[in-house]
Residue, then its C-alpha position, 0 to 999 in steps of 0.5 A: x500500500x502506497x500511502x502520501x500526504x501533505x507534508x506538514x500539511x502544506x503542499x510543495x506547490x501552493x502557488x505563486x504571485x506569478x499564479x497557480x502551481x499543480x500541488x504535489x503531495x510528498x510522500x508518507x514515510x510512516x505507517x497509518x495509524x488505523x487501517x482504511x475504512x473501506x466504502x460501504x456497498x450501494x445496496x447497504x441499508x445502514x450507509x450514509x452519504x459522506x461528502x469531503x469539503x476542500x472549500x467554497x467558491x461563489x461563482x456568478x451565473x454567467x461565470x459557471x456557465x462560461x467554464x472552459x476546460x484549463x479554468x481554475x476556481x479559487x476556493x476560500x479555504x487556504x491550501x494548508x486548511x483541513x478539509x472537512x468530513x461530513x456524514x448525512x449533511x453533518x460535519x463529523x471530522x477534519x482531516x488531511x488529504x492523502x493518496x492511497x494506492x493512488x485514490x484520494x482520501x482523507x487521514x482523520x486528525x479532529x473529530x468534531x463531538x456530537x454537541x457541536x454537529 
Protein backbone atom coordinates (compact mmCIF):
# COMPACT_ATOMS: atom_id res chain seq x y z
CA UNK A 1 0.00 0.00 0.00
CA UNK A 2 1.20 3.40 -1.07
CA UNK A 3 0.45 5.96 1.34
CA UNK A 4 1.14 10.17 0.53
CA UNK A 5 0.24 13.09 2.15
CA UNK A 6 0.68 16.65 2.54
CA UNK A 7 3.73 17.41 4.00
CA UNK A 8 3.38 19.18 7.02
CA UNK A 9 0.23 20.00 5.82
CA UNK A 10 1.49 22.23 3.46
CA UNK A 11 1.75 21.42 -0.46
CA UNK A 12 5.03 21.56 -2.36
CA UNK A 13 3.46 23.94 -4.77
CA UNK A 14 0.65 26.46 -3.18
CA UNK A 15 1.09 28.90 -5.86
CA UNK A 16 2.64 31.76 -6.57
CA UNK A 17 2.25 35.59 -7.20
CA UNK A 18 3.12 34.62 -10.92
CA UNK A 19 -0.42 32.23 -10.50
CA UNK A 20 -1.37 28.56 -9.51
CA UNK A 21 1.03 25.91 -9.45
CA UNK A 22 -0.23 21.76 -9.55
CA UNK A 23 0.00 20.75 -5.69
CA UNK A 24 2.16 17.55 -5.11
CA UNK A 25 1.70 15.81 -2.41
CA UNK A 26 5.25 14.38 -0.61
CA UNK A 27 5.18 11.00 0.21
CA UNK A 28 4.35 9.38 3.70
CA UNK A 29 7.23 7.62 5.16
CA UNK A 30 5.32 6.21 8.20
CA UNK A 31 2.84 3.86 8.54
CA UNK A 32 -1.24 4.57 9.18
CA UNK A 33 -2.10 4.51 12.40
CA UNK A 34 -5.56 2.51 11.52
CA UNK A 35 -6.20 0.72 8.52
CA UNK A 36 -8.57 2.27 5.82
CA UNK A 37 -12.30 2.38 6.21
CA UNK A 38 -13.44 0.64 3.12
CA UNK A 39 -16.69 2.06 1.06
CA UNK A 40 -19.79 0.89 2.35
CA UNK A 41 -21.69 -1.05 -0.86
CA UNK A 42 -24.72 0.97 -2.82
CA UNK A 43 -27.29 -1.57 -1.67
CA UNK A 44 -26.09 -1.48 2.34
CA UNK A 45 -29.16 -0.01 4.42
CA UNK A 46 -27.33 1.20 7.25
CA UNK A 47 -24.95 3.77 4.51
CA UNK A 48 -24.87 7.07 4.64
CA UNK A 49 -23.88 9.66 2.21
CA UNK A 50 -20.48 11.45 3.28
CA UNK A 51 -19.04 14.11 1.40
CA UNK A 52 -15.46 15.82 1.69
CA UNK A 53 -15.22 19.67 1.58
CA UNK A 54 -11.91 21.36 0.26
CA UNK A 55 -13.94 24.65 0.26
CA UNK A 56 -16.32 27.06 -1.16
CA UNK A 57 -16.48 29.46 -4.20
CA UNK A 58 -19.09 31.51 -5.42
CA UNK A 59 -19.21 32.00 -8.88
CA UNK A 60 -21.89 34.23 -10.98
CA UNK A 61 -24.17 32.71 -13.19
CA UNK A 62 -22.76 33.87 -16.50
CA UNK A 63 -19.32 32.76 -14.59
CA UNK A 64 -20.40 29.00 -14.04
CA UNK A 65 -21.78 28.68 -17.30
CA UNK A 66 -18.93 30.23 -19.25
CA UNK A 67 -16.27 27.43 -17.57
CA UNK A 68 -13.82 26.22 -20.13
CA UNK A 69 -11.72 23.04 -19.80
CA UNK A 70 -7.86 24.56 -18.06
CA UNK A 71 -10.36 27.30 -15.72
CA UNK A 72 -9.33 27.38 -12.14
CA UNK A 73 -11.69 28.31 -9.41
CA UNK A 74 -10.16 29.56 -6.48
CA UNK A 75 -11.76 28.48 -3.20
CA UNK A 76 -11.79 30.06 0.24
CA UNK A 77 -10.07 27.56 2.15
CA UNK A 78 -6.01 28.45 2.46
CA UNK A 79 -4.43 25.00 0.81
CA UNK A 80 -2.71 24.13 4.14
CA UNK A 81 -6.68 24.01 5.84
CA UNK A 82 -8.05 20.70 6.86
CA UNK A 83 -10.84 19.51 5.00
CA UNK A 84 -13.79 18.81 6.26
CA UNK A 85 -16.00 15.47 6.61
CA UNK A 86 -19.50 15.37 6.61
CA UNK A 87 -21.80 12.05 7.04
CA UNK A 88 -25.50 12.73 6.17
CA UNK A 89 -25.04 16.51 5.79
CA UNK A 90 -23.30 16.72 9.02
CA UNK A 91 -19.70 18.00 9.94
CA UNK A 92 -18.49 14.80 11.88
CA UNK A 93 -14.49 15.27 11.27
CA UNK A 94 -11.26 17.29 9.55
CA UNK A 95 -8.71 15.90 8.27
CA UNK A 96 -5.53 15.89 5.64
CA UNK A 97 -5.51 14.88 2.49
CA UNK A 98 -3.80 11.77 1.45
CA UNK A 99 -3.27 9.16 -1.57
CA UNK A 100 -3.77 5.61 -1.25
CA UNK A 101 -2.92 3.43 -3.87
CA UNK A 102 -3.31 6.13 -5.99
CA UNK A 103 -7.22 7.26 -4.71
CA UNK A 104 -7.71 10.46 -2.95
CA UNK A 105 -8.88 10.07 0.75
CA UNK A 106 -8.95 11.71 3.93
CA UNK A 107 -6.45 10.78 7.36
CA UNK A 108 -8.90 11.95 10.21
CA UNK A 109 -6.93 14.30 12.74
CA UNK A 110 -10.11 16.06 14.54
CA UNK A 111 -13.23 14.58 15.27
CA UNK A 112 -15.82 17.17 15.53
CA UNK A 113 -18.12 15.96 19.18
CA UNK A 114 -21.95 15.31 18.50
CA UNK A 115 -22.66 18.81 20.80
CA UNK A 116 -21.06 20.58 18.19
CA UNK A 117 -22.53 18.59 14.84
Amino acid sequence: MTNEHLSERTPTNAGSATGPTPCRWEPFDGEPAVRPVETARSDDPTAVPVRIEFGRARLRRDEAQSLRLGDIVALDNPATDLVGVYADGRLVARGEPVVVDGRIGVRVVELISPMER
